[in-house]
TORLUMVO-732267 format. One line per 10 residues: number of its first residue (from 0); their letters; for each residue x, y, z of C-alpha. Coordinates in steps of 0.05 Angstrom, whole numbers. Example, Ala and Ser with C-alpha at 12.3 -4.5 7.8 and 13.67 -1.06 7.14 Angstrom:
// TORLUMVO-732267
0 = as = 246:-90:156 | 273:-21:143
END
This chain:
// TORLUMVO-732267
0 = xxxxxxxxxx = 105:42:1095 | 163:78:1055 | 140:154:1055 | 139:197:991 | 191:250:985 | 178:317:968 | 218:364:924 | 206:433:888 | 238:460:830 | 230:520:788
10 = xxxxxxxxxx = 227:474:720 | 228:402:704 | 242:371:645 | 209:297:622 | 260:268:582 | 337:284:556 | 333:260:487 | 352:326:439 | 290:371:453 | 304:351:533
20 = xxxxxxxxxx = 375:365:542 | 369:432:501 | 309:453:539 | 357:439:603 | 407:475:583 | 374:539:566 | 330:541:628 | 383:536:671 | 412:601:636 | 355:633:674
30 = xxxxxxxxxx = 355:586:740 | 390:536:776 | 330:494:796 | 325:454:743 | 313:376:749 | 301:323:681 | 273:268:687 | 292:204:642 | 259:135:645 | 306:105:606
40 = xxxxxxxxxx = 374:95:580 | 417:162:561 | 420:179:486 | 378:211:443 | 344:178:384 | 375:201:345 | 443:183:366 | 418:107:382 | 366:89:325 | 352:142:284
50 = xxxxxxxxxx = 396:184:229 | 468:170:256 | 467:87:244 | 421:100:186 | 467:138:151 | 524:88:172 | 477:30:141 | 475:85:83 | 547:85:74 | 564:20:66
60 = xxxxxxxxxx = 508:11:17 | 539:70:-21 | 599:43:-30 | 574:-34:-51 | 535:7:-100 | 586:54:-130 | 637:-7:-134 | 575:-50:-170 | 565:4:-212 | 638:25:-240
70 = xxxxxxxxxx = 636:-6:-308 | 606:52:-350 | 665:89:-329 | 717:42:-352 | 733:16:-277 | 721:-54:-268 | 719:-94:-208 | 745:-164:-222 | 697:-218:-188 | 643:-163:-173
80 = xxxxxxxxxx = 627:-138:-98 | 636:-182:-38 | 599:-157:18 | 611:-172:92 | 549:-165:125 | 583:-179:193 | 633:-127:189 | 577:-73:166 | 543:-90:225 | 611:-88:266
90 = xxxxxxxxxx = 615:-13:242 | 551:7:241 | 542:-13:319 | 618:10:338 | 610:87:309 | 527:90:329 | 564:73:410 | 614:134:389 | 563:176:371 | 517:158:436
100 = xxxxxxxxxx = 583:165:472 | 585:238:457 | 513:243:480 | 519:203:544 | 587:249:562 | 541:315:555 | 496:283:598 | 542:265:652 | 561:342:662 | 491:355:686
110 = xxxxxxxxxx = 495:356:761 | 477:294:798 | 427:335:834 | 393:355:765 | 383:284:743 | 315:229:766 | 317:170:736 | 251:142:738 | 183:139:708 | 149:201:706
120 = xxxxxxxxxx = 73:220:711 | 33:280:722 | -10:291:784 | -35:340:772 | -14:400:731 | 44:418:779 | 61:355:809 | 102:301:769 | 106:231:811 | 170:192:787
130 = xxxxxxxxxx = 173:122:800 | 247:120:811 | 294:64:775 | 328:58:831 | 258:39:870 | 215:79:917 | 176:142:887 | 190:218:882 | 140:274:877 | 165:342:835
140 = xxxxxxxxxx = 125:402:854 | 142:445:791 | 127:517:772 | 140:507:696 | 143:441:660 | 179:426:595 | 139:352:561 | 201:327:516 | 196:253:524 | 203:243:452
150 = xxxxxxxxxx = 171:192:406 | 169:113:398 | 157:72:324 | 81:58:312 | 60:-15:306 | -7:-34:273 | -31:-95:310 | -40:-125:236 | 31:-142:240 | 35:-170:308
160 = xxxxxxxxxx = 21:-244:266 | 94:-240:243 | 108:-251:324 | 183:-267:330 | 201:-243:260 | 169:-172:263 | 223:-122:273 | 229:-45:276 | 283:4:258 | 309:4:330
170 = xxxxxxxxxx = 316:-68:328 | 358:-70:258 | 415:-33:291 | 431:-86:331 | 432:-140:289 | 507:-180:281 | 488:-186:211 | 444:-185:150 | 381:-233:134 | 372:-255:67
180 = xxxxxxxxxx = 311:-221:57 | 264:-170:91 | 191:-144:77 | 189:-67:88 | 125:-36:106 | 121:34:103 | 155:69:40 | 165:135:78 | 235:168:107 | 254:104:150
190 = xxxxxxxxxx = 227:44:103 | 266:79:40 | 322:93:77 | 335:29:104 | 297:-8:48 | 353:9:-5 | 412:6:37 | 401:-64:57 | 372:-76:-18 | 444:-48:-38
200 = xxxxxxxxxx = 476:-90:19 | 450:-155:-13 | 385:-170:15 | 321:-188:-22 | 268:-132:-9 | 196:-112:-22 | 168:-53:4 | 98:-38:6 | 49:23:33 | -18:32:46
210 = xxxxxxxxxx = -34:105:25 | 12:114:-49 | 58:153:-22 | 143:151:-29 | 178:184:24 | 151:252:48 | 137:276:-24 | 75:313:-48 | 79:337:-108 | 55:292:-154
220 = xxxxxxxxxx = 110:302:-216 | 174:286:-160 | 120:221:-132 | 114:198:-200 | 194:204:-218 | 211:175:-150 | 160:124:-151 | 189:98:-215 | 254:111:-200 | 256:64:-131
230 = xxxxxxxxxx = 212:9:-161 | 269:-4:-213 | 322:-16:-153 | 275:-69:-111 | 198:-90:-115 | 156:-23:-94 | 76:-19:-86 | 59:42:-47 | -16:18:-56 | -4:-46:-29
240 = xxxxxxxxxx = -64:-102:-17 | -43:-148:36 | -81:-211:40 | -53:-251:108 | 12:-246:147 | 25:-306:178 | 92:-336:220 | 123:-409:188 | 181:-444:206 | 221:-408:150
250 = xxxxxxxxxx = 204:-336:173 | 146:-304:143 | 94:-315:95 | 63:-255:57 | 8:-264:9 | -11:-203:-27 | -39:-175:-89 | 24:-152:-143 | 16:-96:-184 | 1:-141:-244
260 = xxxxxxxxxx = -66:-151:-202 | -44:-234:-189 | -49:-249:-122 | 27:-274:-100 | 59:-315:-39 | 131:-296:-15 | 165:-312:51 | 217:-273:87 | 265:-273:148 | 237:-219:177
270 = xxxxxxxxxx = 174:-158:167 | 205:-96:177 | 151:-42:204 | 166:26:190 | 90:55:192 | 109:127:228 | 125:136:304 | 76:167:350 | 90:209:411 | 103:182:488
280 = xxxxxxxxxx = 56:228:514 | 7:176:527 | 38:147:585 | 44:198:624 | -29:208:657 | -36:271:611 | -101:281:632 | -85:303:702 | -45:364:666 | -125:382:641
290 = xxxxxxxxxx = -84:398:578 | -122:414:504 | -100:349:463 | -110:347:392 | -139:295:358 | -82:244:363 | -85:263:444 | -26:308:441 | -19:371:475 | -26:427:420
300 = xxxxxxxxxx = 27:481:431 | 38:542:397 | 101:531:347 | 132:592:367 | 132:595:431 | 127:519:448 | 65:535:496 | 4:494:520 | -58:510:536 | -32:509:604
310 = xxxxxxxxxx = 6:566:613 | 57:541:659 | 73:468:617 | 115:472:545 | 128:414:503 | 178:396:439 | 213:363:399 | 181:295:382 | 127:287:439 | 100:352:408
320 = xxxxxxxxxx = 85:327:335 | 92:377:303 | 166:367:260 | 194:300:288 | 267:319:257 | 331:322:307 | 339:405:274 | 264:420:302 | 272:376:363 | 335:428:379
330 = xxxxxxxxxx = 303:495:364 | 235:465:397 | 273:449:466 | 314:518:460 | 252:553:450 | 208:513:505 | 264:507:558 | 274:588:555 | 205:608:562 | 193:569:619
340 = xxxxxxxxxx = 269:596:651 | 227:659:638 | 158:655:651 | 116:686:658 | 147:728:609 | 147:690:542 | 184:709:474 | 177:675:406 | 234:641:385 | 268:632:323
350 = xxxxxxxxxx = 235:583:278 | 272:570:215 | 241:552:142 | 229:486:136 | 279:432:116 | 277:356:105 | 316:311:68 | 317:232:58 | 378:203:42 | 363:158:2
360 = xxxxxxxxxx = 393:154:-81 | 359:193:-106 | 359:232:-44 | 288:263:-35 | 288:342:-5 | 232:393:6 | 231:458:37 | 192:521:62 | 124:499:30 | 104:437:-3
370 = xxxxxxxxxx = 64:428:-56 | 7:407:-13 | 0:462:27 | 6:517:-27 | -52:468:-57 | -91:466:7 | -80:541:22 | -84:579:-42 | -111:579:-107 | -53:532:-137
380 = xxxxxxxxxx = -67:574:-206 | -31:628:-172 | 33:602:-157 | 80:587:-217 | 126:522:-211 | 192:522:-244 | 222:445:-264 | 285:421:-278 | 305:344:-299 | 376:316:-279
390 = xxxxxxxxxx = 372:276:-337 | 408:314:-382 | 445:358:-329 | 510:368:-349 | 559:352:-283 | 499:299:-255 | 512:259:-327 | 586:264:-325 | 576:228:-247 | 530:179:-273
400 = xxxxxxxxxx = 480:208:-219 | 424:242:-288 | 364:222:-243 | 319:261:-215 | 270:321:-220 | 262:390:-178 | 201:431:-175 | 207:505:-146 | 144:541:-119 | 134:623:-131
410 = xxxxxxxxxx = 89:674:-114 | 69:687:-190 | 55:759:-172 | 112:776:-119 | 164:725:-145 | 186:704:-80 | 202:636:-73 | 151:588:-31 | 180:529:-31 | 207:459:-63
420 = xxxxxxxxxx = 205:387:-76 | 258:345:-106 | 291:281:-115 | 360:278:-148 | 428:285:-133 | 463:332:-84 | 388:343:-60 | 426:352:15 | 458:406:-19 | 413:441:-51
430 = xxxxxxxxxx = 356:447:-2 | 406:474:38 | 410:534:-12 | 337:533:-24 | 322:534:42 | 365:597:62 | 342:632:9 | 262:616:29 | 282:642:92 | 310:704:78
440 = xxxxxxxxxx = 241:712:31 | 287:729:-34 | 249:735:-91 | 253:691:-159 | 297:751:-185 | 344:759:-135 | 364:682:-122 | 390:693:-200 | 436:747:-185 | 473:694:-138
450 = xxxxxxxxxx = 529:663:-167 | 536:592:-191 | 598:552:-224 | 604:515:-273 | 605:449:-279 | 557:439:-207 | 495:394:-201 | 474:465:-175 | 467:494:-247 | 405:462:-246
460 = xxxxxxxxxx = 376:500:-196 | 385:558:-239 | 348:518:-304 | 286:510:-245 | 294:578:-234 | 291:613:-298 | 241:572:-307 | 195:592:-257 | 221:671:-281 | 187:660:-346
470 = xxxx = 122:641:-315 | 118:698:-264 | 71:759:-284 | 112:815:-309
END
C-alpha cells in the first residue's frame, strides 16, 4: 500500500484562477511557504470563458451591426453584410488562446515547488488532502488557507431534456461555427451578452427568464427602457412560461406561452443556459473546515478582510459570492492572500465602490448603490434621482447611438451621490466617472464644478446631474 505524503506550509491556496494567483502572490510577499493547489487546467475564467471571448464574440457582432446599419448616414454597403461564421469563430478561439497564454506564462513563473495539481479537499480545518493528477494522494498541513476555487455555470435539471443540444457559455467558445438558431435562457449579464452578439452575427434567437428581470438592472425606469429596447432587436420575455423542452431529430423543441398569451412551438439547434453560476465550494468536503455557510452553503466572509468564521481560512473571488466580477475577484485574492501572509495580524483592505457593466448595445452600467438597495435600506422618499434620456442627446444623435436612459441616486439632504443605473451609450465610460466620483463621496455640487466638453455623450451626465441638483433640499 502506497503511503500518504506529508507536507506543511505556512499558506495554501485552492485554486489559481484570478482571486488564486493574486492571493499567491501577495502571501508570498510575507512568506515563502506558499503552495496552490489547481484541479484543473491553467487559466482563469475569465481568460478562457468568460469576458475576454465574450467581448471578441462582441466585436464581430459590432461591426456586422455598424456595417448593417450605415444607410442613415449616407454609407451604403452594396449587397448588405456577409458574415463568416467560421472565421469569427477562428478569431474568437485564436485571441481567447492569446489571452490564456498570458495567463498560463504567469503561472509558469510560480516555482515548481509552489504548484499541486490535483483535487483538493479539506480534512479537517488544517489539513487539505489532494488527490494528485498525476496519481497517488498528498496531505497539506496548513496554518492559513486561502478558498479561491472559483465558480462553475448553474444548470437547472429542467433543461437536462435538451440532452445533446443543451449548451453553456463555456461550451459556445469552442464552437467552429455558428448554428442557425439558439434559445437563450437567462436574460442576465451572460444570456444578453451573448444573446445579441450572435442575434447580430446572424442567428435566430429568443431569450426568455423566469423572474422579469434584464441584465443586472433594478431600477425599474432603466428595466422598462432596456426591456423594450432589447425586445425590438430579437424575441425577449423575461417572464417566460415554459411548457415542455423536449430533444427531436432537428434539435430542440420549445413550447411556450408568447407574450400575446398563445401558447407557441419553435425548434432550435441548440438551448443555451445562462441561469447564473454558483460557487465550487461544494466539492470540497467543506464541512470538515466546521465553517459558518450561508444559506447557499458558502462560507460567509467578512468583505473587508476576506475572513471566515474560521480564523485561520480566507476565501475570494468567485467561490466567495459575494461580487463574481474578474475586478472583485483581484482585490478579493489581494486582500485574502495578505491577511493570511500576515496572520494573525489582519488589516482591511481596500474595497473600491462598486462597478459593473454589460456590454451589451445599449450597454447596461450601475454603480456604488443600486436602486434596490437604497429602496431596501432607506426611506426611498429621501433620496432624489436625477434622469437623463439619450434620445435627444446631442453627440449620442449625431452617432446614431440616442438610446438609452441614466438615473443618478443622491442623498437629498447631503447631496452626495449614492449611486447609478443606466443603459445607453458610452455606459463603460461613464460609470467609470460615476464610479470615481462615488468613491471619493463628492457631493451633487462638486461633480458639477468638473469639467465636461462639448460635444461628449458625457454632457448627459451633467443634464442627470442638474437634475438631481434641483431636487436636493436647499
Amino acid at each position: 500500500m502506497q503511503s500518504i505524503r506529508t507536507i506543511e506550509k505556512d499558506v495554501v491556496v485552492i485554486g489559481s484562477g484570478t482571486a488564486g494567483l493574486a492571493a499567491y502572490r501577495s502571501a508570498k510577499q510575507h512568506t515563502n511557504s506558499v503552495v496552490t493547489i489547481e484541479s484543473g487546467a491553467y487559466g482563469t475564467t475569465c481568460a478562457r470563458v468568460g469576458c475576454m471571448p465574450s467581448k471578441l464574440l462582441i466585436a464581430a457582432a459590432e461591426a456586422a451591426h455598424n456595417i448593417e446599419h450605415s444607410t442613415p448616414f449616407g454609407v451604403y454597403s452594396k449587397g448588405g453584410v456577409e458574415i463568416s461564421p467560421e472565421a469569427v469563430m477562428e478569431r474568437v478561439k485564436s485571441e481567447r488562446d492569446r489571452f490564456v497564454g498570458f495567463v498560463v506564462e504567469g503561472v509558469d513563473e510560480i516555482p515548481t515547488e509552489d504548484k499541486l495539481q490535483g483535487y483538493a479537499q479539506f480534512k479537517d480545518k488544517n489539513t487539505i488532502t489532494v488527490a494528485l493528477n498525476s496519481g497517488g494522494q498528498v496531505n497539506v498541513q496548513a496554518q492559513r488557507i486561502v478558498i479561491a476555487t472559483g465558480s462553475r455555470p448553474n444548470i437547472p435539471a429542467f433543461f437536462e431534456q435538451a440532452k445533446d443540444r443543451l449548451v453553456i457559455n463555456d461550451d459556445i467558445f469552442s464552437w467552429d461555427t455558428l448554428p442557425q438558431s439558439v434559445a437563450v435562457f437567462g436574460p442576465g449579464v451572460i444570456g444578453l451578452e451573448l444573446g445579441q452578439s450572435m442575434k447580430r452575427l446572424g442567428v435566430d434567437v429568443h431569450m426568455f427568464g423566469a423572474g422579469g428581470k434584464v441584465g443586472p438592472i433594478t431600477d425599474p425606469v432603466v428595466h422598462q427602457y432596456a426591456e423594450i429596447a432589447f425586445a425590438d432587436e430579437f424575441y425577449l420575455d423575461p417572464k417566460a412560461t415554459i411548457e415542455s423542452i423536449q430533444r427531436v431529430d432537428s434539435g430542440v423543441e420549445i413550447q411556450f406561452i408568447n407574450k400575446q398569451n398563445e401558447q407557441e412551438l419553435i425548434t432550435v439547434d441548440y438551448l443555451v443556459v445562462a441561469t447564473g453560476r454558483r460557487t465550487n465550494t461544494d466539492n470540497l468536503a467543506i464541512e470538515n473546515a466546521e465553517l459558518e455557510l450561508d444559506k447557499f452553503g458558502v462560507p460567509t466572509a467578512n468583505p473587508n478582510t476576506m475572513q471566515t468564521s474560521q480564523p485561520h481560512i480566507f476565501i475570494a473571488g468567485d467561490a466567495s459570492n459575494q461580487l463574481p466580477l474578474l475586478h472583485e475577484a483581484a482585490d478579493q485574492g489581494k486582500i485574502a492572500g495578505d491577511n493570511a501572509g500576515t496572520y494573525p495580524n489582519i488589516n482591511q483592505g481596500l474595497r473600491r465602490s462598486q462597478i459593473s457593466v454589460v456590454f451589451s448595445d445599449p450597454q447596461i452600467m450601475m454603480v456604488g448603490n443600486t436602486y434596490q438597495q437604497l429602496e431596501q435600506a432607506q426611506d426611498i422618499n429621501r433620496i432624489a434621482i436625477g434622469e437623463v434620456s439619450f434620445e435627444n442627446q446631442g453627440r449620442s444623435r449625431v452617432m446614431l447611438k440616442n438610446k438609452g436612459v441614466l438615473r443618478i441616486y443622491a442623498n437629498k439632504t447631503s447631496g452626495q451621490l449614492l449611486g447609478a443605473e443606466m443603459i445607453g451609450p458610452s455606459a463603460e465610460n461613464i460609470a467609470h466617472l460615476l464610479a470615481w466620483a462615488h468613491q471619493q463621496k463628492m457631493t451633487i455640487a462638486q461633480m458639477l464644478d468638473m469639467p465636461f466638453y462639448h460635444p461628449v455623450i458625457e454632457e448627459g451626465v451633467r443634464t442627470a446631474l442638474r437634475d438631481v441638483a434641483s431636487k436636493l433640499d436647499a
